[in-house]
C-alpha atoms as an extended CHARMM CRD file, in Angstrom:
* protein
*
       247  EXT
         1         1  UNK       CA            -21.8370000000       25.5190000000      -26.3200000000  PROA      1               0.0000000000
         2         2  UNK       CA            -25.2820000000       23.7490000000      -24.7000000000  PROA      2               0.0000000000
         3         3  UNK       CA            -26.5800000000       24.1510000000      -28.3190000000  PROA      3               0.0000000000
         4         4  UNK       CA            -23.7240000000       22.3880000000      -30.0220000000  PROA      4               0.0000000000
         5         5  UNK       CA            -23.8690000000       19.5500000000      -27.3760000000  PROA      5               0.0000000000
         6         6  UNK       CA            -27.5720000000       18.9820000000      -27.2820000000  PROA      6               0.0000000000
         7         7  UNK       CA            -27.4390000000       18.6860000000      -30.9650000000  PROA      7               0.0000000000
         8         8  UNK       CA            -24.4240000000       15.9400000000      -30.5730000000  PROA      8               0.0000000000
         9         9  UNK       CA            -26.7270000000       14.4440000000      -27.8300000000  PROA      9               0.0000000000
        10        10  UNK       CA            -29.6030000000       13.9880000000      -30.3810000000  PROA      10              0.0000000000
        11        11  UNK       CA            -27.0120000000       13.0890000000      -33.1630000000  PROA      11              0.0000000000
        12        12  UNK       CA            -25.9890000000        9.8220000000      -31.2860000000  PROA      12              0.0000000000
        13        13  UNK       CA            -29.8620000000        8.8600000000      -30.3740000000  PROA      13              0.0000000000
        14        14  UNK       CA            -31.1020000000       10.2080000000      -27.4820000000  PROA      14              0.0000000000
        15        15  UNK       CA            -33.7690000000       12.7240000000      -25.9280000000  PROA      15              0.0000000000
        16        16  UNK       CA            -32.9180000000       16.1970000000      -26.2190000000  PROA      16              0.0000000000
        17        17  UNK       CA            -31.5030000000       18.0570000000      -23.6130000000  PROA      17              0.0000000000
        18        18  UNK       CA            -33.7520000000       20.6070000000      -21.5730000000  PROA      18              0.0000000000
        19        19  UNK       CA            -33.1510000000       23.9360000000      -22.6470000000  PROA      19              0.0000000000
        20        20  UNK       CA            -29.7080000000       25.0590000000      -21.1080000000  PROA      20              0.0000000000
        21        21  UNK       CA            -29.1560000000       21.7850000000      -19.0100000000  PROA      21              0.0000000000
        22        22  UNK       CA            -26.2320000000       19.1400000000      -19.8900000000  PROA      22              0.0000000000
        23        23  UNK       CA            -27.6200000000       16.1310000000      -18.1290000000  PROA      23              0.0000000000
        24        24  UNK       CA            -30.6000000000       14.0930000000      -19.4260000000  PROA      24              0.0000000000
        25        25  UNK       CA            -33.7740000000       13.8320000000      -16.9130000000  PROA      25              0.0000000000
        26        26  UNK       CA            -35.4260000000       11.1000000000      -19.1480000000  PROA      26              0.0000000000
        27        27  UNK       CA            -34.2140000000        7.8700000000      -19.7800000000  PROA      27              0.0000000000
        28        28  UNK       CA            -30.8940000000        8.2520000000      -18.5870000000  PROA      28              0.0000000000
        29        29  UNK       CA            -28.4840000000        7.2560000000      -15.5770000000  PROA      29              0.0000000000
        30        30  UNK       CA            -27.4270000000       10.4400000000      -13.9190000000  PROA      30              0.0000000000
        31        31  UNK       CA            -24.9160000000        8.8580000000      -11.2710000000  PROA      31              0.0000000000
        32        32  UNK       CA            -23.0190000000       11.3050000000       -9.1030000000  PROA      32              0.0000000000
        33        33  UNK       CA            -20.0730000000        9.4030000000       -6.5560000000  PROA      33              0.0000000000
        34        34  UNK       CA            -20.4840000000       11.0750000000       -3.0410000000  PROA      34              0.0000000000
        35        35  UNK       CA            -21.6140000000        9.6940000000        0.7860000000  PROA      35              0.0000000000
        36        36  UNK       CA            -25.1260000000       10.8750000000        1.5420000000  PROA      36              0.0000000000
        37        37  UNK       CA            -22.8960000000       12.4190000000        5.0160000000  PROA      37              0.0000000000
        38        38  UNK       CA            -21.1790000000       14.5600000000        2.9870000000  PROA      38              0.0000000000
        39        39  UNK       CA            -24.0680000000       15.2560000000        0.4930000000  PROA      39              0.0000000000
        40        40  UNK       CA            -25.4130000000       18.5640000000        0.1150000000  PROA      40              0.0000000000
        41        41  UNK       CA            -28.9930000000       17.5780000000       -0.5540000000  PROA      41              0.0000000000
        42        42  UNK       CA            -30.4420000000       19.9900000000        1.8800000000  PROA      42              0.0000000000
        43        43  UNK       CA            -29.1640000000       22.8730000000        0.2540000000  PROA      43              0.0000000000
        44        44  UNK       CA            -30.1040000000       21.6100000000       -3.2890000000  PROA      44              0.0000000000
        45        45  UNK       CA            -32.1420000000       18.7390000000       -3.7140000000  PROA      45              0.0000000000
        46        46  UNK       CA            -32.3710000000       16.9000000000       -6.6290000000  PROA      46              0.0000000000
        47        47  UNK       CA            -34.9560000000       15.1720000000       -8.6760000000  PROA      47              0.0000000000
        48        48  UNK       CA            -35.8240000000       11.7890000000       -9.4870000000  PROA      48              0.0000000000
        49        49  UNK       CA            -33.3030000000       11.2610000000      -12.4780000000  PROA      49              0.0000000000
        50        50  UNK       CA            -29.9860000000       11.4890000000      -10.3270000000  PROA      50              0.0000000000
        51        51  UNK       CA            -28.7930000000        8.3840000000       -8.1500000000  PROA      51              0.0000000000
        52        52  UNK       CA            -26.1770000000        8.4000000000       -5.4650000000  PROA      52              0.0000000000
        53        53  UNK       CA            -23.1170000000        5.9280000000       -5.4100000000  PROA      53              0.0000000000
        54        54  UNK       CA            -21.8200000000        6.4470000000       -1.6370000000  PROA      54              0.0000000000
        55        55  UNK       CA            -18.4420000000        5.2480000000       -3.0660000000  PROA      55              0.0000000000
        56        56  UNK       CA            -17.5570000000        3.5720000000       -6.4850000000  PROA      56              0.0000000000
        57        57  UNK       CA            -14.4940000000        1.9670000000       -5.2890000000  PROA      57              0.0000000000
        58        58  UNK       CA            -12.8260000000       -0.1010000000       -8.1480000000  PROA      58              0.0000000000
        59        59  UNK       CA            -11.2940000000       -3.1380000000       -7.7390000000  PROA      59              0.0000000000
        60        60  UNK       CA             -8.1180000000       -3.7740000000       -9.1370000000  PROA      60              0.0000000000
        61        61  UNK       CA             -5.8490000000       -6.7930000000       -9.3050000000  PROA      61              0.0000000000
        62        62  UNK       CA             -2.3100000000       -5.5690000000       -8.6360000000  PROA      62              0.0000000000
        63        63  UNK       CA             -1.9570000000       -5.9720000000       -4.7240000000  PROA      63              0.0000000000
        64        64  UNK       CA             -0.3090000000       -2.9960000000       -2.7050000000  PROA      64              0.0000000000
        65        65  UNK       CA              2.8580000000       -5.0760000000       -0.1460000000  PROA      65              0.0000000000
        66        66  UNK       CA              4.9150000000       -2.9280000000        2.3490000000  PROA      66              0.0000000000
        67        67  UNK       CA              8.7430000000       -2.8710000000        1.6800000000  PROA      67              0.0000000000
        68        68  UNK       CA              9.9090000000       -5.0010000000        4.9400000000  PROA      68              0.0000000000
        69        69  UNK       CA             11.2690000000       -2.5940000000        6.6440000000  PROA      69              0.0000000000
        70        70  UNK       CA              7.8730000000       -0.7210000000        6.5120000000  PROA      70              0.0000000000
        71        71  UNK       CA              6.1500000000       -3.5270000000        7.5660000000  PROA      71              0.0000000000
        72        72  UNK       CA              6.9880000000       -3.8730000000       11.1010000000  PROA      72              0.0000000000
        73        73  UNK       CA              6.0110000000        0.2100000000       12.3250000000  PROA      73              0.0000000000
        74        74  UNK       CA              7.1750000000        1.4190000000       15.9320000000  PROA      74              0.0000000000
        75        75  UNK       CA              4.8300000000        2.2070000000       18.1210000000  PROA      75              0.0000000000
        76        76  UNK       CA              5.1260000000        5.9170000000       17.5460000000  PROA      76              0.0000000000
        77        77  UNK       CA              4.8650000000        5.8970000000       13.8130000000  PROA      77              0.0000000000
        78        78  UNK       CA              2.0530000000        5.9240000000       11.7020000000  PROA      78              0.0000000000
        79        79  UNK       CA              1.8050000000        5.3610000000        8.4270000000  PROA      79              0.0000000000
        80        80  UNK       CA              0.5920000000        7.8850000000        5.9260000000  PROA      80              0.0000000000
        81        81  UNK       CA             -0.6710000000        8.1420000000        2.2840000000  PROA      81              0.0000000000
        82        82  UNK       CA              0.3720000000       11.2790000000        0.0010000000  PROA      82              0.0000000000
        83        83  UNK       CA             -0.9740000000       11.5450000000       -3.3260000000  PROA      83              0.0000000000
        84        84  UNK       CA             -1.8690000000       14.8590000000       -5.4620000000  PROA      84              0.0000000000
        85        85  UNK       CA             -3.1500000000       13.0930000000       -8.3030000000  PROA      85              0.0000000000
        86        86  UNK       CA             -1.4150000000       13.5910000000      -11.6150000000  PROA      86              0.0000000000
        87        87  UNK       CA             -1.4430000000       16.9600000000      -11.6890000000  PROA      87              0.0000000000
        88        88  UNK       CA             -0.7680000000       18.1690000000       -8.7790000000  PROA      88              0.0000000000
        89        89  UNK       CA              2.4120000000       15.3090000000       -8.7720000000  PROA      89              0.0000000000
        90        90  UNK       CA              3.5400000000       17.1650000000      -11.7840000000  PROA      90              0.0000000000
        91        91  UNK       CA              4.0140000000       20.5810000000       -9.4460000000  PROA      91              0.0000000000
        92        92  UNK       CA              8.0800000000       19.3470000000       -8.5380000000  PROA      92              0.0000000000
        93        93  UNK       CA              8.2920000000       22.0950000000       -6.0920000000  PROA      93              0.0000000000
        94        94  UNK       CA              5.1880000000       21.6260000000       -4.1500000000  PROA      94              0.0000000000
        95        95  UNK       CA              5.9750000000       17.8460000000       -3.9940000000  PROA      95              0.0000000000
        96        96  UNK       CA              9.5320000000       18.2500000000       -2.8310000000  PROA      96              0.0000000000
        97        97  UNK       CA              8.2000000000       20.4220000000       -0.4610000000  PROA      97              0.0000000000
        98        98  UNK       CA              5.8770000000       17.8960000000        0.8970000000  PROA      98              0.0000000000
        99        99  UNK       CA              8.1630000000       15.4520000000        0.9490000000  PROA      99              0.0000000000
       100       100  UNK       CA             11.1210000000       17.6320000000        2.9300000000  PROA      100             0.0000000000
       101       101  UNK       CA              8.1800000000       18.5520000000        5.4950000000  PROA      101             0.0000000000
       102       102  UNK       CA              6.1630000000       15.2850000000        6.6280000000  PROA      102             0.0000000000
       103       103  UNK       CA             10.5060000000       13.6270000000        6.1170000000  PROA      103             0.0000000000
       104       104  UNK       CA             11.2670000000       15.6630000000        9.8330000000  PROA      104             0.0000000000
       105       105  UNK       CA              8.1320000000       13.4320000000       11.5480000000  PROA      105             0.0000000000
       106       106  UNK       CA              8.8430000000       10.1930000000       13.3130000000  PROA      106             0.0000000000
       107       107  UNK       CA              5.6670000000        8.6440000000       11.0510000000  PROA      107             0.0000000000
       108       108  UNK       CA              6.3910000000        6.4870000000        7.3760000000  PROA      108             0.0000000000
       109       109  UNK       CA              4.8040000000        7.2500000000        4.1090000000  PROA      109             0.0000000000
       110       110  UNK       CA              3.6130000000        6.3410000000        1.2610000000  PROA      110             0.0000000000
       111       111  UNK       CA              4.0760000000        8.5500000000       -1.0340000000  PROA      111             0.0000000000
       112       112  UNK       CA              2.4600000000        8.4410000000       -4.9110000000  PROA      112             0.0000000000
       113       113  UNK       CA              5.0840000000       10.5940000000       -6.7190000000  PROA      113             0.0000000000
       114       114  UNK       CA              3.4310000000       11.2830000000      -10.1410000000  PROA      114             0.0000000000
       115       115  UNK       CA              4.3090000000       12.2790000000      -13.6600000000  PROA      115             0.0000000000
       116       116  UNK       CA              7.9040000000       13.7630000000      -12.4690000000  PROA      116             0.0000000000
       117       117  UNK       CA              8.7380000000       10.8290000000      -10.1740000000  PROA      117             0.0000000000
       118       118  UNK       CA             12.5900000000       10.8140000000      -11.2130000000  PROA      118             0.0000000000
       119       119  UNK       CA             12.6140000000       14.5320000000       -9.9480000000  PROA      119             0.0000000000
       120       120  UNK       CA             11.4200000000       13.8560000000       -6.6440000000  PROA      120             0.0000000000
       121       121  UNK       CA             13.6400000000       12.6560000000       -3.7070000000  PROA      121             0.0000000000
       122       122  UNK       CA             11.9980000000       10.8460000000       -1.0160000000  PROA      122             0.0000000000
       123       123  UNK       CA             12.8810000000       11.4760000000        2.3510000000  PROA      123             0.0000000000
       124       124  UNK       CA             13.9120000000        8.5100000000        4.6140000000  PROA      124             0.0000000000
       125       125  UNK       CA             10.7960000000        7.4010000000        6.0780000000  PROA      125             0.0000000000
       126       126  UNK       CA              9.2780000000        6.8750000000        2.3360000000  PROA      126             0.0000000000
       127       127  UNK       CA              8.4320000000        4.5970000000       -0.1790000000  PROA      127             0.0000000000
       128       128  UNK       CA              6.7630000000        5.2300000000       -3.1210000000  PROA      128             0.0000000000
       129       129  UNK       CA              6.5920000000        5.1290000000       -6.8210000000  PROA      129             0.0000000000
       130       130  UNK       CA              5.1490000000        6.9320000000      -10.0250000000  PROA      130             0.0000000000
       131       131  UNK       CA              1.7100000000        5.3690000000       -9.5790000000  PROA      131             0.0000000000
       132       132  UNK       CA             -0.0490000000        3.2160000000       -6.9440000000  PROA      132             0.0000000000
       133       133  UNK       CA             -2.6930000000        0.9940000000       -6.8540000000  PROA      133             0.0000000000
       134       134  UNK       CA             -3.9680000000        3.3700000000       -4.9670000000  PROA      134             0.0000000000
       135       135  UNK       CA             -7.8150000000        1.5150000000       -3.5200000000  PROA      135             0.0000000000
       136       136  UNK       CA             -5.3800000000       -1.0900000000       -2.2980000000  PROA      136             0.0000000000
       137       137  UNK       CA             -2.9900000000        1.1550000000       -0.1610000000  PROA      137             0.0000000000
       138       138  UNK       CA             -5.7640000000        3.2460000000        1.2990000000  PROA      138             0.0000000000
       139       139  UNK       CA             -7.0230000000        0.5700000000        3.3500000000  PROA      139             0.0000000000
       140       140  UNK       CA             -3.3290000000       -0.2680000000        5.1010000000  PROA      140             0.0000000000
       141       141  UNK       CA             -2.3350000000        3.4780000000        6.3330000000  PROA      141             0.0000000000
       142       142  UNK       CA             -4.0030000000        5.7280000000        9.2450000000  PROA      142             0.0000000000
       143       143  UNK       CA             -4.0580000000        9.0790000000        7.1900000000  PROA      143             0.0000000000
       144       144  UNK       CA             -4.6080000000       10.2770000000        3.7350000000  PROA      144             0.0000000000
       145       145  UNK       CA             -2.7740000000       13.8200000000        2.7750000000  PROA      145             0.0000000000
       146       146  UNK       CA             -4.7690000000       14.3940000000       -0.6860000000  PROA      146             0.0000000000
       147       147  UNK       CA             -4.9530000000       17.4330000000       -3.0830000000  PROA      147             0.0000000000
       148       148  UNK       CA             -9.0710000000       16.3520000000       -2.5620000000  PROA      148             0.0000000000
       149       149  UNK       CA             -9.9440000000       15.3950000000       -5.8240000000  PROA      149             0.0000000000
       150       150  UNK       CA            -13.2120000000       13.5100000000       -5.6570000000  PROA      150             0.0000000000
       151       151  UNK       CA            -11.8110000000        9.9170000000       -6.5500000000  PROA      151             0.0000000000
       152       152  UNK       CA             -9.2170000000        9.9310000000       -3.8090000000  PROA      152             0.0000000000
       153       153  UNK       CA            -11.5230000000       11.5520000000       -1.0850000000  PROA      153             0.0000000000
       154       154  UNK       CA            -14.5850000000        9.0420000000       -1.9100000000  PROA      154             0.0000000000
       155       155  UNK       CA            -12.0500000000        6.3140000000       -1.5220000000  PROA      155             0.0000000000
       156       156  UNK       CA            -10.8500000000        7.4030000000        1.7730000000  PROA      156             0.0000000000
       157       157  UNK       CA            -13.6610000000        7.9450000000        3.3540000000  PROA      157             0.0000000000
       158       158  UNK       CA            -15.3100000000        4.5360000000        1.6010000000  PROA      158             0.0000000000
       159       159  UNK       CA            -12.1690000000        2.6910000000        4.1950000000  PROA      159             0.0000000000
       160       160  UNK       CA            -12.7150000000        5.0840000000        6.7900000000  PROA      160             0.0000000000
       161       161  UNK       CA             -9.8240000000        7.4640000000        6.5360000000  PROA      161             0.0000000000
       162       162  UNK       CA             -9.0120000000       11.0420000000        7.9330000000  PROA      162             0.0000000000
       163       163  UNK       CA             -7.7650000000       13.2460000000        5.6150000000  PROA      163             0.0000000000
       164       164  UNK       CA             -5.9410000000       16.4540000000        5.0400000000  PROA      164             0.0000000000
       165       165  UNK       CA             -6.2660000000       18.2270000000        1.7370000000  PROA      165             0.0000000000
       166       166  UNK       CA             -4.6500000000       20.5510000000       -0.0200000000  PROA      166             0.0000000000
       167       167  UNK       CA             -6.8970000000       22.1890000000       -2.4920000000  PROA      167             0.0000000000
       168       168  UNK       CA             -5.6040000000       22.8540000000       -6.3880000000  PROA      168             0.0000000000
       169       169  UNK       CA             -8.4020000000       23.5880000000       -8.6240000000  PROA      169             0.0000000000
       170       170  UNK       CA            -12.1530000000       22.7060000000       -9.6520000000  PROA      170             0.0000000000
       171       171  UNK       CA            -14.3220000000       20.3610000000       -7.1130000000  PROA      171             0.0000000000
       172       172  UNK       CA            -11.1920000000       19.6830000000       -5.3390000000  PROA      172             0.0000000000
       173       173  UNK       CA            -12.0100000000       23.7230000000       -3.1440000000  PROA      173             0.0000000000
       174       174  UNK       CA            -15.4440000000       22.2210000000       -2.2760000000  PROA      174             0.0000000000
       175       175  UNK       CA            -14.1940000000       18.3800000000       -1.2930000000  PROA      175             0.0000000000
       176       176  UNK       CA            -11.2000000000       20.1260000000        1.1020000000  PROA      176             0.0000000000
       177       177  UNK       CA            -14.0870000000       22.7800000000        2.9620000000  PROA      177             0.0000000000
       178       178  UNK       CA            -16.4500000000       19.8620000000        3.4720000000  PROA      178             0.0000000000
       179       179  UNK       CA            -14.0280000000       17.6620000000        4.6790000000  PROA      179             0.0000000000
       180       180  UNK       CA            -12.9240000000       20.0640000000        7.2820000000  PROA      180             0.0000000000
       181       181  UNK       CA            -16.6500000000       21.8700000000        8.3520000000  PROA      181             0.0000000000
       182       182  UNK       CA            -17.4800000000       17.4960000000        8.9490000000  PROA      182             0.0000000000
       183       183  UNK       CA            -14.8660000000       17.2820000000       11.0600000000  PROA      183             0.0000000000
       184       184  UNK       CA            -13.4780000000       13.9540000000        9.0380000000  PROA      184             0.0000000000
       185       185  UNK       CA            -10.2470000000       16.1510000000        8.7010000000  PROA      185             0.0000000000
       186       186  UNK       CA             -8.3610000000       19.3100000000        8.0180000000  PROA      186             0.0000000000
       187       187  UNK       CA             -8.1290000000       21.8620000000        4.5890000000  PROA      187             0.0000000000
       188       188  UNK       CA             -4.5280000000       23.7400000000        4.6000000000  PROA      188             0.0000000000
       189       189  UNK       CA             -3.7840000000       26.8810000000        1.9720000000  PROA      189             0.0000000000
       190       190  UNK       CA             -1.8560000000       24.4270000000       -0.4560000000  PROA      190             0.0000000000
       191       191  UNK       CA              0.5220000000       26.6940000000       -1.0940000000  PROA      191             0.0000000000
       192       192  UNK       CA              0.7250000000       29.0230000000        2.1300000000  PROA      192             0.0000000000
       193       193  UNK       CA              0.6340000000       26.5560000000        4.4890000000  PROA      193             0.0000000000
       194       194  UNK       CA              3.8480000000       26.8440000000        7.4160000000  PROA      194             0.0000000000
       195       195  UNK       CA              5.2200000000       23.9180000000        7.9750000000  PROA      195             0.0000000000
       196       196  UNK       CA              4.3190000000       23.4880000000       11.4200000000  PROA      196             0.0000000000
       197       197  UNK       CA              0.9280000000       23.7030000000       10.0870000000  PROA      197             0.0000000000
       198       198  UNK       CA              0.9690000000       20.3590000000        8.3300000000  PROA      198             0.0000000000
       199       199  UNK       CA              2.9140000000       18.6340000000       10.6630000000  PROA      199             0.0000000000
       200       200  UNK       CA              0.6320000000       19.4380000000       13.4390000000  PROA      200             0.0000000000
       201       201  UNK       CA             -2.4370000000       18.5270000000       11.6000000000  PROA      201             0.0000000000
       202       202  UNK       CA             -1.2420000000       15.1690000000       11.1260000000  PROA      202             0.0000000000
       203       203  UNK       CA             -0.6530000000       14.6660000000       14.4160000000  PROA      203             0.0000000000
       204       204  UNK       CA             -3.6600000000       16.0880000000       15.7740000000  PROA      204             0.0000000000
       205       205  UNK       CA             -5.4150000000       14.1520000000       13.4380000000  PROA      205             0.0000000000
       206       206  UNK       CA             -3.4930000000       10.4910000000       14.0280000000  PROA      206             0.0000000000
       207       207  UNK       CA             -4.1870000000       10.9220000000       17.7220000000  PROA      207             0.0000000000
       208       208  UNK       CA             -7.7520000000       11.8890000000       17.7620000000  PROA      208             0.0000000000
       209       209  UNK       CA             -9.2670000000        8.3930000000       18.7060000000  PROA      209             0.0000000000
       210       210  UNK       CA            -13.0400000000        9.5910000000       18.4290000000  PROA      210             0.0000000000
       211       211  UNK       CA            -12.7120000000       10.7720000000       14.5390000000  PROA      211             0.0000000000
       212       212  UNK       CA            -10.5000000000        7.4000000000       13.7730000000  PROA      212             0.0000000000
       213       213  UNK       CA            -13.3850000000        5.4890000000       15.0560000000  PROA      213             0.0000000000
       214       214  UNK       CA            -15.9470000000        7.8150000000       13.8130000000  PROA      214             0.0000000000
       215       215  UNK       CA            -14.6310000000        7.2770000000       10.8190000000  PROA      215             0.0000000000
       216       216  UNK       CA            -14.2090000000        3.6040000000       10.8120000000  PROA      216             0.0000000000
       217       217  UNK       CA            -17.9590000000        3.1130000000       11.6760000000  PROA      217             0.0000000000
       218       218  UNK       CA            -18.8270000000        5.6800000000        8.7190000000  PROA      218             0.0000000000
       219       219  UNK       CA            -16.5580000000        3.2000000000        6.3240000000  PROA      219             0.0000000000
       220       220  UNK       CA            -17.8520000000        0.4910000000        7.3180000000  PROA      220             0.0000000000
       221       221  UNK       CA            -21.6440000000        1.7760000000        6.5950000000  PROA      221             0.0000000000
       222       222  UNK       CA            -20.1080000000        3.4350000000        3.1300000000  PROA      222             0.0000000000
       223       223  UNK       CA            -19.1220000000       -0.0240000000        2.0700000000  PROA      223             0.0000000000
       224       224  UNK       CA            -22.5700000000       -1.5580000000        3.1530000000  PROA      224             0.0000000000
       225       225  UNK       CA            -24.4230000000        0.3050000000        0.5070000000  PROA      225             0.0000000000
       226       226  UNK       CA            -22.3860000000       -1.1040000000       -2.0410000000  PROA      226             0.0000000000
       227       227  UNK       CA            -22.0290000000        1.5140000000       -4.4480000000  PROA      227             0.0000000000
       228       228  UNK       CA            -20.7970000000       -0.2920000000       -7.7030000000  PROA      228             0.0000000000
       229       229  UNK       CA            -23.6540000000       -2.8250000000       -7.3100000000  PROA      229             0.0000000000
       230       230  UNK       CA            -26.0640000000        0.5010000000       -6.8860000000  PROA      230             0.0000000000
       231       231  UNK       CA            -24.2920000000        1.8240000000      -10.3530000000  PROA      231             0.0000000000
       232       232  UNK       CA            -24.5630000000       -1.4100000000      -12.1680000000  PROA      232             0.0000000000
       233       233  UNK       CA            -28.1250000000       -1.7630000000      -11.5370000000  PROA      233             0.0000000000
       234       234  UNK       CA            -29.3400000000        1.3710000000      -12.5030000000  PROA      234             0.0000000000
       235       235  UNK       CA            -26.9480000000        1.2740000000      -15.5440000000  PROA      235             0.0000000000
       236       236  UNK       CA            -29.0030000000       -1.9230000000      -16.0920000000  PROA      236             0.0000000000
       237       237  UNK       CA            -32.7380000000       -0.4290000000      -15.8020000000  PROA      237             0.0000000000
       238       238  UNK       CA            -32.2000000000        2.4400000000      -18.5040000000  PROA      238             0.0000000000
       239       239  UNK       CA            -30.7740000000       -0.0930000000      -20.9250000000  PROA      239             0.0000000000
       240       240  UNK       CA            -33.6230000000       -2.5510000000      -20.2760000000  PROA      240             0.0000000000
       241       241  UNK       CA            -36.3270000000        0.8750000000      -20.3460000000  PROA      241             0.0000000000
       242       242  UNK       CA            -33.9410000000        1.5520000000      -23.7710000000  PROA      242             0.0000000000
       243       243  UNK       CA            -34.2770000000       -1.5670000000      -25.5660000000  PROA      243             0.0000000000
       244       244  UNK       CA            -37.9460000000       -1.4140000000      -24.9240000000  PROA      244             0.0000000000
       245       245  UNK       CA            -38.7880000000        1.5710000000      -26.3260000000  PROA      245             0.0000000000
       246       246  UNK       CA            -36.9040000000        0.4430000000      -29.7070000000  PROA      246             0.0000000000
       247       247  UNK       CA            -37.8250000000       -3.1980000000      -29.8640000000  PROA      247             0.0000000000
């Protein structure tokens, strides 16, 4: 495999690969999307030819507007974001499931139904549809309930938002365990879980004033290091230090 890709990698112009290694260390832009107080740099640091994005938040133009009767919450409520990505939204069962659970709280949702949206039912306190814009609902609810992949937890924190995650494959195991040994929220078995176990959590986690501040000051210094304009000017360097080694 790592000699059929290094020989693609040469085949389209650039430096060949170090021996068993699939990223460049030469002339390249090795850009990884994670906040440096999340990072794992003390148990493996890495070299000069990676660069941290603290967030890479896109901006989109299709605006995100509460349904009226969303709009105005009681004073009890809370409102909530549930997404699983588009794979995880494709698991009807574990959806419905969802959905039936966080529909007993007194709190409203948002709720990004997926690839089998017309086989979900929302419960009352829901809105939703097949996709969201979903950098410009993040920023409107209290609480994230994600399946942790590492777009949707970057995001959150990037607007300062606790999270509960629910763990279905790949990076997704490592996002949920360091979002819950940080304290910026709470892992749950994604398919074990009792539901008194995810309706306590978010709870425990809406009324826990220290983390929702916590977190807010944590956004706010995520957002600060501007992440996209970090990305776009190192994207910019190596094709500068590239077009002066050909010229």
């Amino acid at each position: 495999m790592w000699a059929d890709f290094d020989a693609w990698v040469r085949a389209q112009g650039a430096d060949a690969l170090p021996e068993l290694e699939f990223m460049p260390r030469a002339n390249a832009a090795n850009l990884y999307v994670y906040p440096a107080e999340a990072d794992y740099l003390d148990a493996r640091p890495l070299d000069a030819s990676w660069v941290r994005l603290d967030s890479s938040v896109r901006e989109i133009d299709e605006q995100y507007v509460l349904p009226t009767e969303f709009a105005n919450r009681p004073r009890d409520s809370a409102l909530v974001y549930l997404s699983l990505g588009s794979l995880g939204g494709a698991d009807v069962d574990l959806m419905q499931r969802l959905v039936d659970v966080l529909g007993t709280t007194r709190h409203r949702f948002i709720v990004s139904k997926g690839p089998q949206a017309g086989r979900i039912t929302l419960a009352a306190n829901m809105v939703g549809a097949q996709m969201l814009p979903q950098t410009n609902v993040i920023p409107q609810v209290d609480l994230v309930i994600s399946h942790g992949g590492n777009n949707t937890v970057t995001e959150s924190l990037h607007f300062g938002k606790p999270l509960i995650v629910l763990p279905l494959f790949w990076d997704q195991y490592e996002n949920a365990q360091r979002i819950h040994e940080l304290g910026f929220g709470v892992r749950l078995d994604t398919y074990a879980f009792a539901d008194e176990e995810l309706t306590a959590a978010v709870d425990r986690l809406l009324a826990d004033v220290a983390l929702r501040e916590r977190l807010t000051d944590l956004g706010a210094v995520i957002r600060a290091r501007d992440g996209l304009r970090v990305g776009a000017d190192v994207i910019e360097k190596v094709g500068r230090q590239h077009r002066a080694s050909i010229d």
